[in-house]
Each structure stands twice: as structure tokens, then as C-alpha cells.
C-alpha positions, 0 to 999 in steps of 0.5 A: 789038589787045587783049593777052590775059592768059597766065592767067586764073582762071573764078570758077564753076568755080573753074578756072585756064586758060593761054594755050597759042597762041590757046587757054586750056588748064585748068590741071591739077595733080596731086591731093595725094597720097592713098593709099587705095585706090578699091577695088572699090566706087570703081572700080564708081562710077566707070564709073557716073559715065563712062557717066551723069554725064560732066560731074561726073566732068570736074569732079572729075578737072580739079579733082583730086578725083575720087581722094579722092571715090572713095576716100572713097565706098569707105570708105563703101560698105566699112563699110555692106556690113559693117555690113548683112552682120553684121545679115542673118548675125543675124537669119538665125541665121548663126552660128559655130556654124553654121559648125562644125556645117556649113560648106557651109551656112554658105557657102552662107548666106553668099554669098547674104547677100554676093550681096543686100547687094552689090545693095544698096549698088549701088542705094543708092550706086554707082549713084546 
């Protein structure tokens, strides 16, 4: 009867396996340590990913990435939310001026413009 090898490696997964019994058991190891947060952005893409991409969110949590993919995306979705804020506040003329003369019109400017962007940076990158 063939021996089987305790480990083995899977060259296009890029996984290891250990025999556990008559079962070859992934491998997984802790990520290295990350400390940026996944934030509101990570967290929202990462239940679009569990409920329509299901075998890339295995992927990147058996190969311990899915924290820094996640972190990473926040970042991402963080600066162009705040790069597109301050573009719409300008071209709406919503100043600090405005916000002087009249703050409840400012806020209310404001949270429309905060309402759209979010709309945005969901369809161009959370949910995609």
C-alpha cells in the first residue's frame, strides 16, 4: 500500500495541505501582523465579497491576505471619498464662508454631498 506524504504543497493554489487522518487539512497560519484598520469601506466590501465572491474571499483568508486586501481597499476608498468631497464642496460653492454665515445650510450641503459620494465609492469600488 502507497505511503502518503504528511505534507504536500498545491503549485496553483500556492497552498500547503497536512495529513490530518486519511484528510489533507490546508495549512493556515496567522497573517503577519497588520495593524491598519479595515475601517467602514473594508468592512462593507468584505460582506459584498461573502454574499458574490465566495471563492475569492476563501482564497485571501486561507492564504492569510484578506486583512491587508481589505485594509488596503479602505485606504483607497478613504482618499477618494475625501479627494471627491472636496471637489463637489467646490464646485457647490461649500465654503467656509458659508459655513459662517449659515451653518445649517452648510450641513445640510454637507451631508448631501457626503450622502452622493458614499453612492459613488460603492459602485465604483465596494461593490465591484
Amino acid at each position: 500500500m502507497n505511503e502518503l506524504n504528511s505534507r504536500i504543497h498545491d503549485e496553483t493554489s500556492g497552498l500547503d495541505y497536512i495529513l490530518v487522518g486519511d484528510y489533507y487539512i490546508p495549512v493556515v497560519e496567522l497573517p503577519e501582523d497588520d495593524e491598519r484598520p479595515i475601517g467602514k469601506w473594508g468592512r462593507m466590501h468584505r460582506i459584498y465579497m461573502e454574499e458574490n465572491k465566495p471563492l475569492l474571499i476563501n482564497q485571501l483568508i486561507l492564504t492569510g491576505k484578506l486583512h491587508t486586501y481589505l485594509a488596503y481597499l479602505n485606504e483607497q476608498a478613504l482618499s477618494r471619498y475625501r479627494c471627491i468631497v472636496r471637489q463637489m464642496a467646490e464646485n457647490e460653492g461649500v465654503t467656509e464662508d458659508l459655513k459662517r454665515q449659515s451653518q445649517w445650510e452648510w450641513i445640510r450641503a454637507m451631508n448631501s454631498i457626503a450622502s452622493r459620494v458614499e453612492e459613488i465609492i460603492r459602485g465604483e469600488m465596494i461593490n465591484a
